[in-house]
C-alpha positions as a Python dict, from the first residue, in 0.01 Angstrom:
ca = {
    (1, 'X'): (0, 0, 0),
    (2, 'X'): (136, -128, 344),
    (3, 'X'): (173, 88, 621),
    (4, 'X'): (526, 192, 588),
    (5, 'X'): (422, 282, 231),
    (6, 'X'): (184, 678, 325),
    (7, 'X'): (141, 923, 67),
    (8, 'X'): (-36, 1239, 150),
    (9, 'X'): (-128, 1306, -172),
    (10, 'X'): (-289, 987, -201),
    (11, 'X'): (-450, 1064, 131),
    (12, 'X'): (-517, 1429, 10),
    (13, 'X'): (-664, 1275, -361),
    (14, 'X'): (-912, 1037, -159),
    (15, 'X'): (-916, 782, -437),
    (16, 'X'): (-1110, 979, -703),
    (17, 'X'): (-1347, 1148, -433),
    (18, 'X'): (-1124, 1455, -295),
    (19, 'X'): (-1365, 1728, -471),
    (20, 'X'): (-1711, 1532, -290),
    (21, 'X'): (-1467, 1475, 59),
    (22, 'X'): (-1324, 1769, 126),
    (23, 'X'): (-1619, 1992, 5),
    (24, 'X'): (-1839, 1811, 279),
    (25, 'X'): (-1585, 1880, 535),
    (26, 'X'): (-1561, 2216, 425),
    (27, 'X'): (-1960, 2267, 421),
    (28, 'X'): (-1953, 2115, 776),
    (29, 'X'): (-1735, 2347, 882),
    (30, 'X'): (-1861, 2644, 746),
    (31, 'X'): (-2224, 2534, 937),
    (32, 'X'): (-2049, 2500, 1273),
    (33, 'X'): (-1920, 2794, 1245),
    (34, 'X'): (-2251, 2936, 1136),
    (35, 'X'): (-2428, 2781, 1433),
    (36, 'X'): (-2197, 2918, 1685),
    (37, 'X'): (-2159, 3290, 1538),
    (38, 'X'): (-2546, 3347, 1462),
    (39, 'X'): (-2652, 3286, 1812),
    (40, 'X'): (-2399, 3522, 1951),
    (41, 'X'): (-2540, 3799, 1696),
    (42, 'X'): (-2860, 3756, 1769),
    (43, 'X'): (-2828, 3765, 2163),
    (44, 'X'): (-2625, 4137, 2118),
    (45, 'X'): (-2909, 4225, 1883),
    (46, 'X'): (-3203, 4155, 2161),
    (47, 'X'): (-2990, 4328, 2421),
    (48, 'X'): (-2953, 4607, 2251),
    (49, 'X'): (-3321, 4636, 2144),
    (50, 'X'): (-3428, 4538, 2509),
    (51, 'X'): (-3168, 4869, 2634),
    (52, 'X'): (-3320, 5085, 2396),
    (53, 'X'): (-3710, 4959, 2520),
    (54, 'X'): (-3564, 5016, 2878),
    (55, 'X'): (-3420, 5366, 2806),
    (56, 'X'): (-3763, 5440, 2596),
    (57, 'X'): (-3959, 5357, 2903),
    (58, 'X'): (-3753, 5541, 3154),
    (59, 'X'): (-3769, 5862, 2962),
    (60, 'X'): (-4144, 5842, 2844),
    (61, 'X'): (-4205, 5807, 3234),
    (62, 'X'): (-4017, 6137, 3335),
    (63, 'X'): (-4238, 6339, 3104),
    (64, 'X'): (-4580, 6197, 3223),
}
């Protein structure tokens, strides 16, 4: 195969190894995604608990 000669299924077939390919890129993916996302859950998760602490504290401290 020269270079005027591209197939995209042959690209898309990766010689045999499509299944072991594109699953990596897909499981790659898929942890990006996971490392960007979780973060960004977690930080509105400790806001909200630190609001509700905050609001906790402020009330507990107009009954004393």
């Amino acid at each position: 195969m020269n270079g005027s000669e591209f197939s995209w299924s042959e690209f898309f077939h990766m010689g045999g190894y499509a299944t072991f390919v594109w699953s990596s890129y897909g499981l790659a993916l898929v942890m990006v995604v996971v490392n960007i996302v979780s973060p960004l859950l977690e930080r509105k998760r400790v806001i909200s608990r630190v609001k509700r602490a905050i609001k906790r504290d402020a009330n507990s401290g107009q009954t004393s």
